[in-house]
VMD Tcl script that builds the backbone (N, CA, C; Angstrom):
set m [mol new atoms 327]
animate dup $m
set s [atomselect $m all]
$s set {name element resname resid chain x y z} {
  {N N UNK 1 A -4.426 72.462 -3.267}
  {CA C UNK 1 A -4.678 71.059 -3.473}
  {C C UNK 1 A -3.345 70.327 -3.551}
  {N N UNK 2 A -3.323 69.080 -3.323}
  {CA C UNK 2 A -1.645 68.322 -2.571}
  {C C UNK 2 A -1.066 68.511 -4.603}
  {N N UNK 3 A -0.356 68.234 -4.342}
  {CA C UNK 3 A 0.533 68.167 -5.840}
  {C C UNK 3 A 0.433 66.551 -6.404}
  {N N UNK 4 A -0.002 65.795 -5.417}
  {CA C UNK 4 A 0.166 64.371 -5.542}
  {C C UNK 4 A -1.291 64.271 -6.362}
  {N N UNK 5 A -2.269 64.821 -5.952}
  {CA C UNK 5 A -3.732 64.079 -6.147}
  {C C UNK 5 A -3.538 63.531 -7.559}
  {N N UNK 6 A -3.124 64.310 -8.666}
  {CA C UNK 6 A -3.361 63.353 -9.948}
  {C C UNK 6 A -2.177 62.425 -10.444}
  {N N UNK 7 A -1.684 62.382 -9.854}
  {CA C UNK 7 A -0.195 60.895 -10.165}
  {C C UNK 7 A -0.795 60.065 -9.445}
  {N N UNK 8 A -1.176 60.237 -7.970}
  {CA C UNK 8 A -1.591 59.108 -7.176}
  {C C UNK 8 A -2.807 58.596 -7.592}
  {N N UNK 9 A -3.739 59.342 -7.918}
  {CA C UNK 9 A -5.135 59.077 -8.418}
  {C C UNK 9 A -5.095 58.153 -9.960}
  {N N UNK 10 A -4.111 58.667 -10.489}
  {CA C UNK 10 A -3.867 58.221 -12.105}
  {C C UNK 10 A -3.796 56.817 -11.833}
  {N N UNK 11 A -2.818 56.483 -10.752}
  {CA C UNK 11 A -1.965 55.319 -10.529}
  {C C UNK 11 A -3.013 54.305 -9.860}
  {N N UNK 12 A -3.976 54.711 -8.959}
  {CA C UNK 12 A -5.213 54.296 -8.315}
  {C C UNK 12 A -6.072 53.493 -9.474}
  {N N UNK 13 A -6.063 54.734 -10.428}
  {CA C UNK 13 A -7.334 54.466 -11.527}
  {C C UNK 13 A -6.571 53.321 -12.429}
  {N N UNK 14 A -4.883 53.223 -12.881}
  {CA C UNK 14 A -4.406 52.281 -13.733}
  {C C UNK 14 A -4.798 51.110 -12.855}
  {N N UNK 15 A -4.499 50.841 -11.705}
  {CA C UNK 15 A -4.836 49.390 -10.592}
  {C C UNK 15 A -6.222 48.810 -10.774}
  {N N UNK 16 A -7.305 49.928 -10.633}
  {CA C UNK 16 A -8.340 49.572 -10.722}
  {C C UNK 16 A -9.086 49.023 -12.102}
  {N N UNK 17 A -8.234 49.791 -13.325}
  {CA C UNK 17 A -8.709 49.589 -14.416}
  {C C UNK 17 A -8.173 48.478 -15.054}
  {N N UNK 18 A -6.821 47.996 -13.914}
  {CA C UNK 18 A -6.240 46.788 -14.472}
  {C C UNK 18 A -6.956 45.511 -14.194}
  {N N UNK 19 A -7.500 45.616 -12.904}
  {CA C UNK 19 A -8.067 44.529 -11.995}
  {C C UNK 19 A -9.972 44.434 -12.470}
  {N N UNK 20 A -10.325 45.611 -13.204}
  {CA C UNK 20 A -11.534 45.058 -12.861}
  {C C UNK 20 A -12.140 45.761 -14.411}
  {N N UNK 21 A -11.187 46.487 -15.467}
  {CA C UNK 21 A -11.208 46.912 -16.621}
  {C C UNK 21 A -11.897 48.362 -16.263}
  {N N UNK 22 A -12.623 49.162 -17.479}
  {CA C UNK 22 A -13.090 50.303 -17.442}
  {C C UNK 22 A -14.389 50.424 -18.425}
  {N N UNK 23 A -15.433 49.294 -18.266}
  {CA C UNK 23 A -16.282 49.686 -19.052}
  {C C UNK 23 A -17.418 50.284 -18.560}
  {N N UNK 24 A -18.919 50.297 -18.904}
  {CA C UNK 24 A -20.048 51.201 -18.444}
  {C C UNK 24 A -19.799 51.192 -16.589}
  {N N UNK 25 A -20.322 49.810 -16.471}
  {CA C UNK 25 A -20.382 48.776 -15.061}
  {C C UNK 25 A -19.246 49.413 -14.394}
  {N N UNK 26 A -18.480 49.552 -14.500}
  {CA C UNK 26 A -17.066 49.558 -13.473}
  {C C UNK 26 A -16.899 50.813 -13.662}
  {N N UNK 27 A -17.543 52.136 -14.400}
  {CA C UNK 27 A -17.554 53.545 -13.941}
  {C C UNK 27 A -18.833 54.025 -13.299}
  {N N UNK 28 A -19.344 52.911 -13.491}
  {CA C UNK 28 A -20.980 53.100 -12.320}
  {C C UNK 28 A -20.357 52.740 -11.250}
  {N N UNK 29 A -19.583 51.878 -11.069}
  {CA C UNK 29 A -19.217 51.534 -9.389}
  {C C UNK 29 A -18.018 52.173 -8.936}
  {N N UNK 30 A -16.951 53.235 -9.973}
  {CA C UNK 30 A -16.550 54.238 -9.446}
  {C C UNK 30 A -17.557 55.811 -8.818}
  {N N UNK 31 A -19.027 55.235 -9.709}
  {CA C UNK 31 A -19.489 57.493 -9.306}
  {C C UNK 31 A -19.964 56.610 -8.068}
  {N N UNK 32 A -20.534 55.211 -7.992}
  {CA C UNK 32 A -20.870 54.622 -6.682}
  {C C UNK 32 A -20.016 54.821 -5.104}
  {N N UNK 33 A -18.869 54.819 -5.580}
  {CA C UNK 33 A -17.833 54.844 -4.845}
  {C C UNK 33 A -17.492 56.118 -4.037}
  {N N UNK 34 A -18.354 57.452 -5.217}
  {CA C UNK 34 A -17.699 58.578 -4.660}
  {C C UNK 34 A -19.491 58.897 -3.645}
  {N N UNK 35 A -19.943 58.124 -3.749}
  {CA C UNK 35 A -21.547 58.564 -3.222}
  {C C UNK 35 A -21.232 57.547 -1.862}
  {N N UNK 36 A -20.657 56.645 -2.044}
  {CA C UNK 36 A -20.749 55.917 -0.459}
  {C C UNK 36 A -19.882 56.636 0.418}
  {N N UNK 37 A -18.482 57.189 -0.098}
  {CA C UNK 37 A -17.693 57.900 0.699}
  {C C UNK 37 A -17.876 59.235 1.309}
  {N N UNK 38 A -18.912 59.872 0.569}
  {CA C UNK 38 A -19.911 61.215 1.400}
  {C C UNK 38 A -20.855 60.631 2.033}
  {N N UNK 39 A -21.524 59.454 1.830}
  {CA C UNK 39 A -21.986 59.050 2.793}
  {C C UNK 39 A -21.526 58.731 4.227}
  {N N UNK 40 A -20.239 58.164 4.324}
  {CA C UNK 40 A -19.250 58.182 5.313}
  {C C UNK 40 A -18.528 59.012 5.827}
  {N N UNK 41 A -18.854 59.878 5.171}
  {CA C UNK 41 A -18.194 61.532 5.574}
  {C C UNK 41 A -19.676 62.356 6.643}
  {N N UNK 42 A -20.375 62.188 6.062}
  {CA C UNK 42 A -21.766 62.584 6.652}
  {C C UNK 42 A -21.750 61.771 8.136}
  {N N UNK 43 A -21.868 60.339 8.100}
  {CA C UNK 43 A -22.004 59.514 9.159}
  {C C UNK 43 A -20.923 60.046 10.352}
  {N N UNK 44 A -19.613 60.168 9.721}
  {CA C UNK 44 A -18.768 60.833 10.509}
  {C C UNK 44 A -19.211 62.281 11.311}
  {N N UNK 45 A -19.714 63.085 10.415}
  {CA C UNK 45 A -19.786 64.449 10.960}
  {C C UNK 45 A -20.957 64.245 12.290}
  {N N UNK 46 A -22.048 63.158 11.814}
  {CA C UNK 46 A -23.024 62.785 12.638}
  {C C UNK 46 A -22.917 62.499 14.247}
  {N N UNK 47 A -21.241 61.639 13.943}
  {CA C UNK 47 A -20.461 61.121 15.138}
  {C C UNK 47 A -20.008 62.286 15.950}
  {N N UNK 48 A -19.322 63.279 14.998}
  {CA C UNK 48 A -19.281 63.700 15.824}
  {C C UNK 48 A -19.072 64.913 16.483}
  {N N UNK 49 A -20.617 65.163 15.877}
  {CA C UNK 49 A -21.909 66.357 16.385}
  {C C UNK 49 A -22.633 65.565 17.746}
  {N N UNK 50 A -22.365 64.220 17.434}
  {CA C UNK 50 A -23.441 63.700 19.102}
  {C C UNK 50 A -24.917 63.343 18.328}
  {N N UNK 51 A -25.285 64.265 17.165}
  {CA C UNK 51 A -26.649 64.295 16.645}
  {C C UNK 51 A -27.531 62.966 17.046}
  {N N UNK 52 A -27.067 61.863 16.821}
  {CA C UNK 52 A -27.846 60.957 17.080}
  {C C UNK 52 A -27.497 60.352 19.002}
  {N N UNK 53 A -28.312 60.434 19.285}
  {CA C UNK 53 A -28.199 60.701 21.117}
  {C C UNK 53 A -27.834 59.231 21.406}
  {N N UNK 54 A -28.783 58.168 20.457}
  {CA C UNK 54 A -28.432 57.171 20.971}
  {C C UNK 54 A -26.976 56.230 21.156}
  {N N UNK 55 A -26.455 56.958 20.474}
  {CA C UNK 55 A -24.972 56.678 19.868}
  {C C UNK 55 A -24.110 58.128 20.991}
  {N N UNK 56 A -24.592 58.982 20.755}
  {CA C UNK 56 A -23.486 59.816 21.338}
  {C C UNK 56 A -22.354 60.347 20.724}
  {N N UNK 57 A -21.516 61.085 20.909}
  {CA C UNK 57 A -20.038 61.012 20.416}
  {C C UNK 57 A -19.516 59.830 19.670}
  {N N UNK 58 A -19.337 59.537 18.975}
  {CA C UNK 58 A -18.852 58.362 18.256}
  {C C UNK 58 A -17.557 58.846 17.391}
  {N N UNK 59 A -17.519 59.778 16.854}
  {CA C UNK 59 A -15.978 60.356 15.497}
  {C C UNK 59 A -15.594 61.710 16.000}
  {N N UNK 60 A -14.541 62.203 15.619}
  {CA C UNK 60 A -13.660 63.060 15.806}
  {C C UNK 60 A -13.933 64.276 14.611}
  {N N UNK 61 A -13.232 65.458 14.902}
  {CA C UNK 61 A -13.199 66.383 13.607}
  {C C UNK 61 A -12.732 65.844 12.871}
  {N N UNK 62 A -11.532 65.046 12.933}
  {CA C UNK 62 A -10.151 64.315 12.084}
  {C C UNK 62 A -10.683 63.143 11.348}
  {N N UNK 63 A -11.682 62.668 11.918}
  {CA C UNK 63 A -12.503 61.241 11.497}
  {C C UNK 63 A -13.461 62.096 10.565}
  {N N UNK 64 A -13.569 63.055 10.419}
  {CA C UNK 64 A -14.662 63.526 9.201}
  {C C UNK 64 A -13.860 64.038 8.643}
  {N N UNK 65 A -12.496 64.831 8.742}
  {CA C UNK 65 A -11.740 65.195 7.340}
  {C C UNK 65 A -11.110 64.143 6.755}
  {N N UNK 66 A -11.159 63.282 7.166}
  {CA C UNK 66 A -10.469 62.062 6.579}
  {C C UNK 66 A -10.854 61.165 5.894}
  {N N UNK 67 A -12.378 61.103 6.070}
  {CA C UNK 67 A -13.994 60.699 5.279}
  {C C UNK 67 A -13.703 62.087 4.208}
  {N N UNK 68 A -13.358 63.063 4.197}
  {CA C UNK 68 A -14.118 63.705 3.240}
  {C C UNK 68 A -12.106 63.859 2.442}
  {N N UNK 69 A -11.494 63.772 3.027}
  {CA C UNK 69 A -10.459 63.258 2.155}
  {C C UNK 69 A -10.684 61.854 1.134}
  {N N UNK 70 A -11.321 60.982 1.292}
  {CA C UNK 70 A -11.509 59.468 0.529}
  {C C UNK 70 A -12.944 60.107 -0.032}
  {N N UNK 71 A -13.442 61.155 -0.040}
  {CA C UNK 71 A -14.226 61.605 -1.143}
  {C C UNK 71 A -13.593 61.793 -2.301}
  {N N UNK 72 A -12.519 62.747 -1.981}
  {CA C UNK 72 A -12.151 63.762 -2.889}
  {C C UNK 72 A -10.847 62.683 -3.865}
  {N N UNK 73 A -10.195 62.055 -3.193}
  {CA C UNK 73 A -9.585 60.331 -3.582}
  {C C UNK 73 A -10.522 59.434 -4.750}
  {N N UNK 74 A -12.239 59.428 -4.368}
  {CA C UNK 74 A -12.802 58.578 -4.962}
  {C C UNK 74 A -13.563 59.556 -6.197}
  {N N UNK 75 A -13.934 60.842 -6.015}
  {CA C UNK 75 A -14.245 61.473 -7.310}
  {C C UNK 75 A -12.626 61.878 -7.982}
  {N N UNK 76 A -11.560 61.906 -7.777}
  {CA C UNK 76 A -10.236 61.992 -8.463}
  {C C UNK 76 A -10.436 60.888 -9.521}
  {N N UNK 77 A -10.605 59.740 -8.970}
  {CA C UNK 77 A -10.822 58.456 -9.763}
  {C C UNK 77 A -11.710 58.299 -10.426}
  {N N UNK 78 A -13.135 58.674 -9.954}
  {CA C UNK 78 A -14.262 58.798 -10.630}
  {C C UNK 78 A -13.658 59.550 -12.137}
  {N N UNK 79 A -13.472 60.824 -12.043}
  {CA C UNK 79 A -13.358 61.507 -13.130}
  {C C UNK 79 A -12.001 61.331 -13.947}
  {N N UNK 80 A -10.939 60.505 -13.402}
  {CA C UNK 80 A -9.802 60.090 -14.733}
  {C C UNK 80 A -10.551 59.169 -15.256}
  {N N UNK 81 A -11.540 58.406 -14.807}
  {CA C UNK 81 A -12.467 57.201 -15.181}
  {C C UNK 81 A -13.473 57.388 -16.893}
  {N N UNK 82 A -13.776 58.824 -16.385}
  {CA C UNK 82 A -14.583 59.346 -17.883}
  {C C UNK 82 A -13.860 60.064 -18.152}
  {N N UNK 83 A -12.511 60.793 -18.341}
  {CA C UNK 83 A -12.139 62.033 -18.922}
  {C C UNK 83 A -10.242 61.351 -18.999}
  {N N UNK 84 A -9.928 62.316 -19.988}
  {CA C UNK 84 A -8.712 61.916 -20.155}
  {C C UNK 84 A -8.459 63.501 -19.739}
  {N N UNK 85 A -8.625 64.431 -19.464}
  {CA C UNK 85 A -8.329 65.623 -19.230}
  {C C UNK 85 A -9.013 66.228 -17.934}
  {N N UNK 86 A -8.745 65.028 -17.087}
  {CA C UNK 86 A -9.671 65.790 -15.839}
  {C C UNK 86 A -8.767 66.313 -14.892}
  {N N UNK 87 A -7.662 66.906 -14.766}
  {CA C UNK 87 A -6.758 68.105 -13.825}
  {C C UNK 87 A -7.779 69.261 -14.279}
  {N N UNK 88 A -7.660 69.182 -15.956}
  {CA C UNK 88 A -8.106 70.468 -16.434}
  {C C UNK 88 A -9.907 70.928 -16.572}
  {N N UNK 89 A -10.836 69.486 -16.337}
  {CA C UNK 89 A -12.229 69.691 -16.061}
  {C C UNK 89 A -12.117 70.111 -14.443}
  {N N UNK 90 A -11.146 69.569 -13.591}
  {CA C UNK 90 A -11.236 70.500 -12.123}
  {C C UNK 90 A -10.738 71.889 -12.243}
  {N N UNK 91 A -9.664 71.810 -12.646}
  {CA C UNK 91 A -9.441 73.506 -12.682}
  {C C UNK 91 A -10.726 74.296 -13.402}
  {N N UNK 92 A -11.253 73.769 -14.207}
  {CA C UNK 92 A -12.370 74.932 -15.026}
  {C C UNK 92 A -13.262 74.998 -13.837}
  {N N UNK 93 A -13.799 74.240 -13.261}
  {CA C UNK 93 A -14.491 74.054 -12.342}
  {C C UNK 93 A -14.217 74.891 -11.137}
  {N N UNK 94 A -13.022 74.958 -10.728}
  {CA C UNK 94 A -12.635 76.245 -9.667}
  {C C UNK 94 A -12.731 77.562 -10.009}
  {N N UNK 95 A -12.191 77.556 -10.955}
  {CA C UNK 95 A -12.276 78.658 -11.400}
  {C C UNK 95 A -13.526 79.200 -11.803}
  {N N UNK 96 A -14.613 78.587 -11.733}
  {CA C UNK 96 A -16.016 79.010 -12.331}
  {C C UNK 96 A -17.082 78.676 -10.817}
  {N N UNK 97 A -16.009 78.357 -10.003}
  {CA C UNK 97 A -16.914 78.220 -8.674}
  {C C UNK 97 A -16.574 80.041 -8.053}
  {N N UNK 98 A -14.897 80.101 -8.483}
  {CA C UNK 98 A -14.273 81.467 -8.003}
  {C C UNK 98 A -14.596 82.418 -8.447}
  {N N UNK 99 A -15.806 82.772 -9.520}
  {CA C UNK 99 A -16.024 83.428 -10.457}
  {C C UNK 99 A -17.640 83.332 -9.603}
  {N N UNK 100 A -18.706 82.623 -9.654}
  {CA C UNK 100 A -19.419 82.608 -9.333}
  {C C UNK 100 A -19.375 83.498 -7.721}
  {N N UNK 101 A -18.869 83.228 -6.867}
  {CA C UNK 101 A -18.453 84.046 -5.709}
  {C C UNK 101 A -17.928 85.137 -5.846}
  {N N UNK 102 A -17.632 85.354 -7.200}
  {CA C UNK 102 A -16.701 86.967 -7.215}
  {C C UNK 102 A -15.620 87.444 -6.552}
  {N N UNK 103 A -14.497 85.771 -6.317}
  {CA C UNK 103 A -13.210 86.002 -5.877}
  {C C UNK 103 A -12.459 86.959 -6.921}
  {N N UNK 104 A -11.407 87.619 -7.172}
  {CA C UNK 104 A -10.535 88.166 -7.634}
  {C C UNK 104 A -9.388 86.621 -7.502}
  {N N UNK 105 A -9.188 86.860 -9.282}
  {CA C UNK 105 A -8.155 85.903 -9.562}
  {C C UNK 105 A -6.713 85.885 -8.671}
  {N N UNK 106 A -6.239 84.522 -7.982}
  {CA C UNK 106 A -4.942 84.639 -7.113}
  {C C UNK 106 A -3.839 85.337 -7.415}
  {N N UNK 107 A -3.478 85.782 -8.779}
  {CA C UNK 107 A -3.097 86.735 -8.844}
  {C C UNK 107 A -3.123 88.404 -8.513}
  {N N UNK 108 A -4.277 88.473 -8.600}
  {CA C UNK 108 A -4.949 90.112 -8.430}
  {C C UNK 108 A -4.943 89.725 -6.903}
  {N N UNK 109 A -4.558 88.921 -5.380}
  {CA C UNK 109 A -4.383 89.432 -3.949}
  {C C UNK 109 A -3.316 89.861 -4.355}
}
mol reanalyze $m
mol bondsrecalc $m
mol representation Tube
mol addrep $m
């Protein structure tokens, strides 16, 4: 994961929390935020699979990692939004996804 995501995200979330505060309302329209941008990640992949005929080709592979990059941008924000410790609610989270799969800790390759 980039080294940047939580300085840049922090810095995202101070802008946003400056401009529009941080109460109930304005962390509903951050988890909002992270649900429209998989939505746009989806639409992308849609593009471009062809799936919808009438449209055709419309997006690129690059046009859907880049949608699903401004996911991962908008739940970063989402979650400094409710958590003051959210590097460390993602790491538990990997690590219990890596556990669930029965990776061997990156140490033990």
């Amino acid at each position: 994961m980039s080294a940047a995501l939580w300085p840049v995200a922090t810095r995202i979330t101070a802008a946003l929390d400056a401009a529009n505060g941080r109460d109930e309302h304005e962390i509903a329209m951050r988890l909002l935020k992270v649900n429209e941008e998989a939505g746009e990640a989806a639409a992308a992949y849609i593009g471009a699979t062809g799936q919808n005929p009438r449209k055709g080709l419309t997006h690129s592979r690059n046009d859907v990692a880049q949608e699903l990059a401004d996911v991962i941008v908008a739940a970063a924000v989402a979650l400094l939004s409710l958590t003051d410790h959210a590097p460390s609610v993602l790491n538990t989270k990997l690590h219990e996804a890596a556990r669930r799969l029965q990776l061997p800790p990156r140490d033990a390759r």
